[in-house]
N, C-alpha and C positions, 0 to 999 in steps of 0.2 A: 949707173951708180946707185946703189941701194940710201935711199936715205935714213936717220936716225929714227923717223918714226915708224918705220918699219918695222927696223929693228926693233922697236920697243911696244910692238902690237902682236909682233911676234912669238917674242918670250913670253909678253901676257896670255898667251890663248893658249900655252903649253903647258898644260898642266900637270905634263909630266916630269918637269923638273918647279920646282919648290923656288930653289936658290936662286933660278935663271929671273923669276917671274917676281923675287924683291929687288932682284937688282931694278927691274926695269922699272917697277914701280917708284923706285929712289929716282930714275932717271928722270922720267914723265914731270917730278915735282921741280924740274930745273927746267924744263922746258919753257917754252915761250907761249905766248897766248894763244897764239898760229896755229902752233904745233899741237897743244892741248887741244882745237876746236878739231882739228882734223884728226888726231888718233880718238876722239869720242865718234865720230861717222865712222871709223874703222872699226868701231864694236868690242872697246878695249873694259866699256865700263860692267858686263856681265863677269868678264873673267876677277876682274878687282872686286866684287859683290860678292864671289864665290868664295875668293880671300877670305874675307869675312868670318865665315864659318869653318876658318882652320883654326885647329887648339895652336901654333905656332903663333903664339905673342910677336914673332916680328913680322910675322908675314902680316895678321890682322895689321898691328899698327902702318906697317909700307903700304899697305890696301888706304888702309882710313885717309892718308895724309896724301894719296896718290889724288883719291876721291873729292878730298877738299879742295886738290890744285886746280882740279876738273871745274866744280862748281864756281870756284872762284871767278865770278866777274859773271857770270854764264846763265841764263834762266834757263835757256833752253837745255844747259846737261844736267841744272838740276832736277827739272822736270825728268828728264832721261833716268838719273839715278835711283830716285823714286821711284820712278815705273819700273825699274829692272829688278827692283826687292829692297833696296838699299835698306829703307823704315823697320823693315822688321829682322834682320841682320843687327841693327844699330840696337835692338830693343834688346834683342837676348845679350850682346856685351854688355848694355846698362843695366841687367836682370844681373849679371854676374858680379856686382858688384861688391859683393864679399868677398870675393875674391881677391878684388882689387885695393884693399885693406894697403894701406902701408904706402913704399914709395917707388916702387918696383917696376917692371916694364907691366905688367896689366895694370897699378894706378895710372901709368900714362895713356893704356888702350882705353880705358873708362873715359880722360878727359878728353880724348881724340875724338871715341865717338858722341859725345856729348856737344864738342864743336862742330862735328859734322852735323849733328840733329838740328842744329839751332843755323848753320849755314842754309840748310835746307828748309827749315822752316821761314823763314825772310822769300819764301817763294808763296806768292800768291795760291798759285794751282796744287802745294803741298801741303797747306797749312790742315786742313780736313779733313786726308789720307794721312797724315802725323798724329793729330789729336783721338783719329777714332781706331789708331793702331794698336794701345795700350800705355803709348810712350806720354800723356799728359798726366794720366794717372800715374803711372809712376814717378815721373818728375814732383807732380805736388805730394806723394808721397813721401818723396826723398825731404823737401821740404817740411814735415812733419815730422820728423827722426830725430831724438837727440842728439849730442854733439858731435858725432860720430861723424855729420857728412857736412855739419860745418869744419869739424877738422881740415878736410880735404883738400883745403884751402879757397882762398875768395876766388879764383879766377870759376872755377866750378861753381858755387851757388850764383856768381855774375853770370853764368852761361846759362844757367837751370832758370832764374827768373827772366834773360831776355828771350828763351824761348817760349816762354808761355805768352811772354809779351808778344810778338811774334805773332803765337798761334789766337791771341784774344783778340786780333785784327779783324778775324774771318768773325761776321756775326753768328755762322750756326755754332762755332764752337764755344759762344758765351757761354749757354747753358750746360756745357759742358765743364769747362771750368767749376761753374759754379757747384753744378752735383757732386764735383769731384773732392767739395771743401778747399776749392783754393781761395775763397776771399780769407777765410781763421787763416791760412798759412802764411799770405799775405801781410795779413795784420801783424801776424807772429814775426816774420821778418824783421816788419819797422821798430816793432817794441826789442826786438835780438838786439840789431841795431845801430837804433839812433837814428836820431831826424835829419846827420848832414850826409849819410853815408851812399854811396853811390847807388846801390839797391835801393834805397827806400824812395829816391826819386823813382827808378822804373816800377816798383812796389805802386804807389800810387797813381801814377800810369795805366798803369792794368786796373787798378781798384776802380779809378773814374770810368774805363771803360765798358766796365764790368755794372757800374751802377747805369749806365745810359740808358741800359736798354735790358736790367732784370732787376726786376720787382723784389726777388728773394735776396739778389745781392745788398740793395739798403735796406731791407730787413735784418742782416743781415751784422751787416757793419752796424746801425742802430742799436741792434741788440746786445751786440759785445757789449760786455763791462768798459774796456779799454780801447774799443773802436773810434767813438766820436774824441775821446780825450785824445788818440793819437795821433787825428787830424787836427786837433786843436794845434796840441805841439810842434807840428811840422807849421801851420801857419805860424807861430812865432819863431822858429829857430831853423826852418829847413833852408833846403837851398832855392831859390829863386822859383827854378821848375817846381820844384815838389813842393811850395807852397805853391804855387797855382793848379793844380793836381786837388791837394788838401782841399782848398774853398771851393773849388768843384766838387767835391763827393759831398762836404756837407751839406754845399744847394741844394745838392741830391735829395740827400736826407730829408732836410728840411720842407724841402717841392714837396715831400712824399706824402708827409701829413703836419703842416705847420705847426695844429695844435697840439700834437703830441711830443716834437722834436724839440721844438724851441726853447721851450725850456732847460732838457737838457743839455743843450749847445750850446746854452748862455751861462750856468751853471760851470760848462768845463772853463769859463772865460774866458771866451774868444773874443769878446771885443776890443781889446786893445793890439792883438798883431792884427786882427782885422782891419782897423782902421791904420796901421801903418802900413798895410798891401796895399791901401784906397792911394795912400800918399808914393810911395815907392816900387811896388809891385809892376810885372807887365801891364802891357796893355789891358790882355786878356784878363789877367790876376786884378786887377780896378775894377772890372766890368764884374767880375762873379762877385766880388767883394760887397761892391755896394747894391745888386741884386740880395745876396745873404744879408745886409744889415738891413735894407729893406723889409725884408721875411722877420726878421728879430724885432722890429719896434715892437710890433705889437705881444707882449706877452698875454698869455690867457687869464692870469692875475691880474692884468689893468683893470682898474673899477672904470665903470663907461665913463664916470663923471670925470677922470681925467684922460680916458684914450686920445680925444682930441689934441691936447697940451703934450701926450708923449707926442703923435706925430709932429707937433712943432718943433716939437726937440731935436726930433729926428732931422729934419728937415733944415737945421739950424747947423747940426752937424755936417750934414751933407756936403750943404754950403763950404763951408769951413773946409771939406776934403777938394771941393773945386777951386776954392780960391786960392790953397795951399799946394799948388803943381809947382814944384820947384822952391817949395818956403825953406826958412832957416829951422835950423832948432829950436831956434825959441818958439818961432810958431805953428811946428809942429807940438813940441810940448804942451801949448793950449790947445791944439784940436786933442792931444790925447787925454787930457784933464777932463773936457766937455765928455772924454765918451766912458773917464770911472765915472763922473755924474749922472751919464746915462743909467750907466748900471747898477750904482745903488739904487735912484728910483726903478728901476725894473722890478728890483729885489725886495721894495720894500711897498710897492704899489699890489 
């Protein structure tokens, strides 16, 4: 008795019927995980790659969605996929993306292949053959576009920013990102926006990891007009993650060259969601927080004859964030009173 995957390994490697080889591809995506693990050892994922490069819109998309059922769960097919062409098949669909204007079956082939780049990129051993394909620079360029390719609705720029996330995993491709201008794109996101929006958490995600370990990326954020302000705003009004994300990149900053930053960091006013991340924040977000207010007592303005008394201040304050793990309002209210205090003397020391 013949069974179903046969069948459907069959149709695929026939490339002389068109119809035969979507059907089966429709089929493949109902299959079981079993069956998917065993028609990828029977060599079904060349012919579905080759898909790809048919101008028939259904066939591409039955290929794309056959390929995603493939990878689904699978390191090992995506690794496969990859290595059969899949990256640069997926680049020239995302290249056509003018095409894809509107709401048509090639808008759905664009966010197919775009799901597929970004299933594939969640693979360790693809993250570097993706990025040095042409498909990061395009993505942060798409990123760069007016409203054109925000139109195309949010699930598409949530798919464009978690694959770079993704590909910012692998450290060689940090400085890629970076050359490529995706920290301004980034930034540009969060300011698009909003501090509570699902993006600007992954947004700063990438941006913290992007600052750990290049030099030009907090140069970089630094330099914007609206960089450090935007981490400011995310520490008072983001969501839980992307405020911890946020006081990470300004430690960043701030490690970078204390005397130069700090000022501007205290300037955008960050010390009052700061010290309410010290009180409510994670773990983690507590530990950067009061690392960054650390880095801040000392402004470059302090006259010596009172830097001592600031550090008491500081130090006063501190106290205050440890005694207060679990306080009321009320005495939350005075630790945040002590830290406009702080801050006028900063400003006027």
């Amino acid at each position: 008795m013949v069974e179903e995957e046969d069948l459907v390994a069959e149709a695929l490697v026939n490339v002389n019927n068109r119809d035969a080889q979507i059907t089966a591809a429709a089929r493949l995506c109902d299959m079981t995980g079993r069956q998917r693990h065993k028609l990828a050892e029977m060599g079904v994922i060349p012919p579905l790659i080759s898909l790809l490069h048919s101008r028939d819109h259904a066939a591409v998309e039955a290929a794309l969605f056959a390929l995603l059922a493939l990878a689904f769960g699978s390191e090992r097919n995506k690794i496969w996929i990859a290595k059969f062409g899949a990256v640069p098949a997926i680049l020239n669909l995302l290249q056509g993306r003018g095409r894809a204007r509107g709401r048509g079956r090639s808008c759905r082939v664009f966010e197919s292949a775009l799901a597929a780049l970004l299933v594939l990129s969640s693979c360790s051993e693809n993250k570097l053959l993706i990025a040095s394909s042409g498909c990061l620079g395009l993505l942060i360029s798409f990123l760069e576009e007016d409203e054109s390719f925000f139109h195309m609705g949010e699930r598409v720029i949530i798919d464009t920013v978690s694959t770079i996330q993704n590909l910012s995993i692998s450290p060689p491709v940090v400085p890629m990102i970076v050359a490529f201008g995706g920290v301004s794109c980034l930034l540009g996101v969060i300011v698009r926006l909003g501090t509570l929006h699902e993006l600007t958490e992954k947004s700063t995600a990438v941006l913290e990891i992007l600052l750990s370990s290049s030099p030009a990326a907090v140069t970089e954020v630094a330099s914007a007009g609206w960089g450090i302000r935007a981490m400011v705003m995310i520490v008072e009004e983001g969501s839980p993650q992307s405020k911890e994300h946020a006081v990470a990149v300004l430690l960043l900053v701030c490690r970078s060259c204390p005397e130069k930053y700090r000022e501007v960091i205290l300037r955008e006013g960050v010390m009052p969601g700061l010290l309410q991340l010290t009180i409510d924040g994670s773990q983690r977000a507590k530990e950067l927080a009061q690392h960054l207010l650390m880095l801040l007592r000392d402004s470059p303005g302090t006259r010596p004859g009172n830097k001592h008394s600031g550090h008491k201040y500081m130090e006063r304050i501190m106290e205050e964030i440890n005694a207060n793990e679990g306080a009321n309002d009320i005495e939350v209210g005075t630790a945040l009173r002590m830290v406009e205090e702080m801050i006028a003397r900063l400003k006027h020391e």
